[in-house]
Every structure is written in structure tokens, then in C-alpha cells.
C-alpha positions in Angstrom: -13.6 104.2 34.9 -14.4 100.8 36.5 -16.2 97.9 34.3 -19.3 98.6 36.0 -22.2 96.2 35.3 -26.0 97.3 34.2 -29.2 96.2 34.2 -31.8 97.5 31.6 -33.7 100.5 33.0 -37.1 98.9 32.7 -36.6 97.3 35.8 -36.5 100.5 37.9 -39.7 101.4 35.9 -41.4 98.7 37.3 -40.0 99.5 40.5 -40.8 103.1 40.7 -44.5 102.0 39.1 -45.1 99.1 42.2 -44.0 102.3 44.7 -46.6 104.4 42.9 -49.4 102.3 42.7 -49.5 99.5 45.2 -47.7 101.5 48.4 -48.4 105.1 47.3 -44.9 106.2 47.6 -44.3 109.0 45.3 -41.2 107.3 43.3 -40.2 110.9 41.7 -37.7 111.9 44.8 -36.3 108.2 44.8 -35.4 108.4 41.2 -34.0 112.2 41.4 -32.2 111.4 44.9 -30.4 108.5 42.9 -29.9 110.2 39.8 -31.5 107.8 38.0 -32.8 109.4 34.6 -36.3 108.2 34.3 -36.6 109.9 30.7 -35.2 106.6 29.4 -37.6 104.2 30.7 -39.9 103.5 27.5 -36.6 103.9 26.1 -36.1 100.3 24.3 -32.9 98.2 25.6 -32.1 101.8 27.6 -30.3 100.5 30.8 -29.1 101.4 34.4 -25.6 101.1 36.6 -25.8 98.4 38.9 -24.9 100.2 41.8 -27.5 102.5 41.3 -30.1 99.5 41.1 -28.8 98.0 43.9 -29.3 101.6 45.9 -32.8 101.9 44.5 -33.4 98.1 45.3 -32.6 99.5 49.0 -34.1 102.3 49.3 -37.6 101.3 47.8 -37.3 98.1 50.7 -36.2 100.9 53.4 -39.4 103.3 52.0 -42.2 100.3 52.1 -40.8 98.2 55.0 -42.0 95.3 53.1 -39.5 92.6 52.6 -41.5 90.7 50.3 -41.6 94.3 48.0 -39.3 92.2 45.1 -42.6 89.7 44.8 -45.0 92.3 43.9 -42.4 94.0 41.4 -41.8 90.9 39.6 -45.7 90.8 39.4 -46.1 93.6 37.1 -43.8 92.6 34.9 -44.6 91.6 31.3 -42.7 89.9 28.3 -41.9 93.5 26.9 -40.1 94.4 30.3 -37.2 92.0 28.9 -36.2 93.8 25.4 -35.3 91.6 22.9 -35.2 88.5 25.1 -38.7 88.8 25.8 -39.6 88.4 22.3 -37.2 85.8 21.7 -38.7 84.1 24.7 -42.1 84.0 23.3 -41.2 82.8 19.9 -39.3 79.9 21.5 -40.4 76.2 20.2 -40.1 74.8 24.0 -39.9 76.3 27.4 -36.5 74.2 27.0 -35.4 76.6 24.7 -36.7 79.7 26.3 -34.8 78.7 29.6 -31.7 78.1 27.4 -32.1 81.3 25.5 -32.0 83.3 28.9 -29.1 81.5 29.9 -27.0 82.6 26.5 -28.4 86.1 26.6 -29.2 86.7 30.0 -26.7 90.0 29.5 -29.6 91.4 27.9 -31.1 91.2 31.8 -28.1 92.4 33.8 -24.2 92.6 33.2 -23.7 91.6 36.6 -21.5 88.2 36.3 -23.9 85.3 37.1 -23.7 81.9 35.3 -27.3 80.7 34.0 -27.3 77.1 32.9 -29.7 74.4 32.4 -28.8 70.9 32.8 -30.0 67.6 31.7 -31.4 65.8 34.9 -32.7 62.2 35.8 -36.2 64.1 36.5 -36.4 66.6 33.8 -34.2 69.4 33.6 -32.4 71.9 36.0 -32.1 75.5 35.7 -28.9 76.6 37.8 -27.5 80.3 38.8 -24.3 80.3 40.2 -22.0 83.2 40.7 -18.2 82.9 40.8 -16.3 83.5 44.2 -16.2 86.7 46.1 -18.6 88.4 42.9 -21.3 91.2 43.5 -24.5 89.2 43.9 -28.3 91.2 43.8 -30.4 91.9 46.5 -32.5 89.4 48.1 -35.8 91.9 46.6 -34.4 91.5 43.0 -33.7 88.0 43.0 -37.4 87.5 44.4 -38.4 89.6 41.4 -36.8 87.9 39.0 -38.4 84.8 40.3 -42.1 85.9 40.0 -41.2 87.9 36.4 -39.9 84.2 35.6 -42.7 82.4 36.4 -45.2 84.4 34.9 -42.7 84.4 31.2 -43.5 80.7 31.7 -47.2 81.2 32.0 -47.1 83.5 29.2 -45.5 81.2 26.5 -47.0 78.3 27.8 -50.2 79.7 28.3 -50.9 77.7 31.6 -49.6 77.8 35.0 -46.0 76.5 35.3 -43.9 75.3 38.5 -40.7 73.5 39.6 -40.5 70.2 41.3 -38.3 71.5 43.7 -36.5 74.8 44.4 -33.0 75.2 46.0 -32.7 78.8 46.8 -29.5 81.3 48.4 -31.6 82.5 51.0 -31.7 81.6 54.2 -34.4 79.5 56.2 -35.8 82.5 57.7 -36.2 84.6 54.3 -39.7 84.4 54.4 -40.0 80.8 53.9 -43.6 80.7 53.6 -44.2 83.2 51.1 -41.4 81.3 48.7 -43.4 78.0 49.3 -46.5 79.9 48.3 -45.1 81.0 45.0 -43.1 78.1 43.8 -45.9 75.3 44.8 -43.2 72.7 45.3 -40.6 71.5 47.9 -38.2 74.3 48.3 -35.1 74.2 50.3 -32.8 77.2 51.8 -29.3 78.1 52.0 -27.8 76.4 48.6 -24.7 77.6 46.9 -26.5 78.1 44.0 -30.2 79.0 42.6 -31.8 75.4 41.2 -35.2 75.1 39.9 -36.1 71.2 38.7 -38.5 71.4 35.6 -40.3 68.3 34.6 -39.3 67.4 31.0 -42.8 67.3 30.2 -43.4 71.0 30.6 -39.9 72.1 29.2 -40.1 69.9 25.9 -44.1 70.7 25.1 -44.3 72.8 22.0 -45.7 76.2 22.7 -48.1 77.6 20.0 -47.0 80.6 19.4 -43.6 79.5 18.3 -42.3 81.6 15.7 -39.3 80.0 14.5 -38.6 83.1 12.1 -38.6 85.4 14.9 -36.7 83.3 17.4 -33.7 83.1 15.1 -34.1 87.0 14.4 -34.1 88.1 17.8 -31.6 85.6 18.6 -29.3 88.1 16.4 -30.6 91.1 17.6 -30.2 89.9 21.1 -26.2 89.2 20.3 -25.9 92.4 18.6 -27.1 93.8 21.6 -24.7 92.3 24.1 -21.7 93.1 22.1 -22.8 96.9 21.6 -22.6 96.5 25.5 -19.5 96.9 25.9 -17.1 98.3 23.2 -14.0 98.1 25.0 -13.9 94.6 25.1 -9.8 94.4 25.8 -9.9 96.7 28.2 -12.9 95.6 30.1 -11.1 92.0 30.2 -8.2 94.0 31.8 -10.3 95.8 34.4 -12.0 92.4 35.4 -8.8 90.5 35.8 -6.9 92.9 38.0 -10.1 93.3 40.7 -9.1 89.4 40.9 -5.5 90.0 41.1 -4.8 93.2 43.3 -5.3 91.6 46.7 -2.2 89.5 45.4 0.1 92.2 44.7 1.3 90.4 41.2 -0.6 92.9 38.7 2.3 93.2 37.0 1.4 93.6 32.6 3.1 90.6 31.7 1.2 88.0 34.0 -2.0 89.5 33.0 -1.2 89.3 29.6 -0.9 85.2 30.0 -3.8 85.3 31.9 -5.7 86.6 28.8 -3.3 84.1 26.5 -2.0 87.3 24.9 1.7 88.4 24.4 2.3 91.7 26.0 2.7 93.6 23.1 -0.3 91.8 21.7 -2.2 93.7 24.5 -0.3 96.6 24.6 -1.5 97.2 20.9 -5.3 96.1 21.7 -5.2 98.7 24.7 -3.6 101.4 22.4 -6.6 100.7 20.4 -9.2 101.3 22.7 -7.4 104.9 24.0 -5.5 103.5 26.9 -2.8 101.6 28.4 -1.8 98.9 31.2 -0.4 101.8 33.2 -3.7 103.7 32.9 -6.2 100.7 33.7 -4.1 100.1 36.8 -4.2 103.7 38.8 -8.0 103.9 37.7 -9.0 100.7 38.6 -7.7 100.9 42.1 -8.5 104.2 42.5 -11.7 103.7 42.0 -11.7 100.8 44.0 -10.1 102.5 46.7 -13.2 105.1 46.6 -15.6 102.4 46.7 -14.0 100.6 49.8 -13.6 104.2 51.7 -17.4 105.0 50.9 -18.4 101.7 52.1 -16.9 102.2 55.4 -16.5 98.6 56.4 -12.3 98.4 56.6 -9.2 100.0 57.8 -7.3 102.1 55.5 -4.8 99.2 56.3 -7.1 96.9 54.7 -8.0 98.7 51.9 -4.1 99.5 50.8 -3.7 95.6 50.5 -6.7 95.1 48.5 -6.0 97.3 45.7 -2.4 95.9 45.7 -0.5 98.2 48.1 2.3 96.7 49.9 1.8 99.3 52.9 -0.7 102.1 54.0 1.7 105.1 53.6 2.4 104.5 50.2 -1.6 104.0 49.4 -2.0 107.4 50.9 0.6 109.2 48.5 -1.0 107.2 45.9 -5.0 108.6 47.0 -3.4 112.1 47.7 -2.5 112.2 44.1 -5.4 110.8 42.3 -7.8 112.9 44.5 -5.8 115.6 46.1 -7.4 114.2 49.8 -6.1 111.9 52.1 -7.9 108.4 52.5 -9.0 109.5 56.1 -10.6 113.6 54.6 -11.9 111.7 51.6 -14.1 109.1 53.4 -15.5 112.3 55.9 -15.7 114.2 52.4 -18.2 110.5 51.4 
């Protein structure tokens, strides 16, 4: 199957909670229509597919018609919402270190492949999200969530209001511009290529009281542990990742991707071998599946879809879907 990113299930608790209480949306057909198991919610580190976050993300803003539904979501949210990070969080010496523990273990969060840094800055210290070119990125709701859930972890170690200098945010002008101004209390600006939040140094380098060195280092292991139980193909996963990149290209061949990962190819050969599978096998299911995923989406030719998984024409990407599915392209995406 296709690497497929997650994010831990207690965020679609909280969303199916916020429908529940604050619009009185029953959230039980949402969850069973998605096939989101909501037996694993109190579940600790228990997690969820990203596409099916992203669908619940959609259908929750479709149900309430409120745009600003990711603000009351990230609202409810406590330290305990985050796993292990939240504890780490709390037992952080510094908001500095708190900020920089999310960045190393923000897999703990969500799998999807953002970059979380913070950087040393004339005025304090920034806190940057980027994503690399062309990669998934959340829905505007979630990222407003994670905003307000951010915030208030702030509030909570530091056990007093705490806000940015300035804001650069994604989003465009017209995102509700007001309501973001409202919450961060500080210049913000719209359309960035990344997410930057300017903290003063004063309130990132203040010791917070209920630092618990002890614990911090503890969870820090836990929270490691964690991430690498995340994903026990590691090889293969690599592999997956690599040819999404490459396919458009054509040149998927197992040598080059073996350089790419600075392996030989029988290095990888015998690391794939390991995991149950092959080169060969990673291929066909990564672009069949990709090929699904394009065909459901409904948003290019079959044309455009044989060149992005790596066909060099369209007939032989409809032999290929004929015998992975046993449907052409064209019955398969009436069949979606």
C-alpha cells in the first residue's frame, strides 16, 4: 500500500466533540460515513489516515458552514490531546525548548511531511513551517486549529497569555483576516510561503515552573520510541516516497533510486527482501494506487494521469490498470 501519512486520532475526537456540543451536529454518522473507528479515541497515541482527516476536516466545514470551525476546535484542546508531546511540552525548562521539542517530534502530531523549525532572529526567535514542493498540505480549518491548540500549550506552560510579534501566515488576504488578527494580537501578514510566528526572546527563554527536567528527558525517549514504531518499514517507505517524486520523470528505474538513497542496489535489494517485498513490487503498487487516487479525484485526463505515474503513453497505462484492477481507467472512475 501507499506510505500514507496519519495524524493521532485525538484530533478527530475533538472534532466530532466541537460538532456535538457547540453546533449540535450529531458527529456519529460523520465518523461511520468515514469509517473512522471512534473506539480508539481515549485510545493513547491511537492515530488516524490522513486522507480520512482531511475528509472529516471537510465534511465537518460543509456540515456547520462555518469557516472559522478550525478556531473553536483548537479551543477545546488540552495538553493531553498531544500524547507524549504534550507532556514533554509541559515539562520543558523554556517555551524555547517546548517550541523546539515540537519541531523534533512533531511526527507525534501528524506524519504529513512539514518542516518545523525555530530560528535564531535579531528580535527573538522564529518559529517556521514550511512544506517541500508539490507536498500534501492540511486544510485551512486544521491549520487554524493548530494555531489556537498552540497558543493555548503556550498559556498552559507559561501560565499567562502568550503572542507573537508578528505572524506570516499561507492564507490568503481574504481568509478571514480579522478573526486571525483577533487571535494572534499582533501584525499579521497573508499569503507567505511559509508559516512564521516571531516570539520575543523574553517569553521563549523565561523558565517555566513546572519544569520537570526528569520528565522532559523521559518523554523525550518515549516520544522517539514512538515515531520510530511509526513506521516499521522504514526501507520501504523511503522507496515509496522517492518514486511519488520520480514517476512524472519516467526514470524509476532500481538503480537510480538506489543512489538516490546512497545505497548499492543489492544493498536495497536485500533491505527490501527484509521487509517482505521488492523494487518490482513497490513500483506496480505505488502507481497503482496513485493511479486510483488521481481517477477518484477527477481533476485530469487519463492522458495526464499515465504520465504522472510514469507511463510513456495512455494505452499502455490502460493494460497496466486493466491488470491490477480488472477495469479500465474510464469503468473504474464511474465505478469511484
Amino acid at each position: 500500500m501507499l506510505y500514507e501519512p496519519t495524524t493521532l486520532a485525538s484530533v478527530a475526537r475533538l472534532i466530532g466533540e466541537t460538532l456535538d456540543a457547540d453546533y449540535q451536529i450529531d458527529s456519529r454518522p460523520i465518523f461511520g460515513q468515514l469509517d473512522i473507528d471512534t473506539g480508539k479515541f481515549r485510545r493513547p497515541g491511537a492515530r488516524v489516515s490522513f486522507a480520512k482527516m482531511d475528509k472529516l476536516w471537510r465534511t465537518a466545514i460543509a456540515a456547520t458552514g462555518d469557516p472559522l470551525f478550525g478556531f473553536k476546535v483548537g479551543d477545546r484542546a488540552l495538553p493531553s490531546d498531544f500524547f507524549v508531546l504534550g507532556h514533554a511540552w509541559l515539562a520543558s525548562a523554556t517555551l524555547l525548548g517546548a517550541l523546539r521539542r515540537l519541531g523534533r517530534y512533531g511526527d507525534v502530531l501528524s506524519t504529513l511531511n512539514s518542516h518545523l523549525e525555530v530560528r535564531q532572529h535579531a528580535n527573538g526567535y522564529l518559529l517556521v513551517e514550511s512544506y517541500p514542493e508539490g507536498a500534501t498540505r492540511p486544510q485551512q480549518a486544521a491549520k487554524d486549529g493548530g494555531y489556537v491548540a498552540l497558543l493555548k500549550l503556550c498559556e498552559f506552560a507559561a501560565r499567562k497569555p502568550v503572542r507573537p510579534l508578528r505572524v506570516a501566515l499561507t492564507a490568503p488576504l481574504e481568509c478571514a483576516a480579522d478573526a486571525y488578527g483577533e487571535l494572534f494580537q499582533c501584525p499579521v501578514s497573508y499569503g507567505s510561503d511559509t508559516e512564521e510566528w516571531l516570539f520575543s526572546a523574553l517569553d521563549l527563554e523565561e523558565r517555566l515552573t513546572g519544569s520537570i527536567p526528569d520528565v522532559a528527558r523521559a518523554t523525550d525517549r518515549i516520544a522517539e520510541n514512538y515515531i520510530a514504531s511509526l513506521d516499521e518499514s522504514a526501507v520501504a517507505t523511503s522507496v515509496r516516497q522517492l518514486l511519488v517524486q520520480m514517476l512524472p520523470s519516467g526514470k524509476t528505474d532500481q538503480d537510480t533510486v538506489a543512489s538516490r538513497l546512497y545505497r548499492s542496489t543489492s544493498t536495497l535489494q536485500r533491505q527490501l527482501g527484509a521487509e517482505g517485498t521488492s523494487y518490482r513490487n513497490l513500483l506496480e503498487s505505488t502507481r497503482r494506487d496513485l493511479a486510483e487516487q488521481y481517477l477518484q479525484d477527477g481533476q485530469y485526463t487519463q492522458a495526464q494521469i499515465a504520465f504522472m505515474v510514469g507511463f510513456s503513453d495512455q494505452s499502455n497505462f490502460a493494460r497496466a490498470f486493466k491488470r491490477w484492477t480488472g477495469l479500465s481507467p474510464g469503468e473504474y472512475q464511474k465505478a469511484a
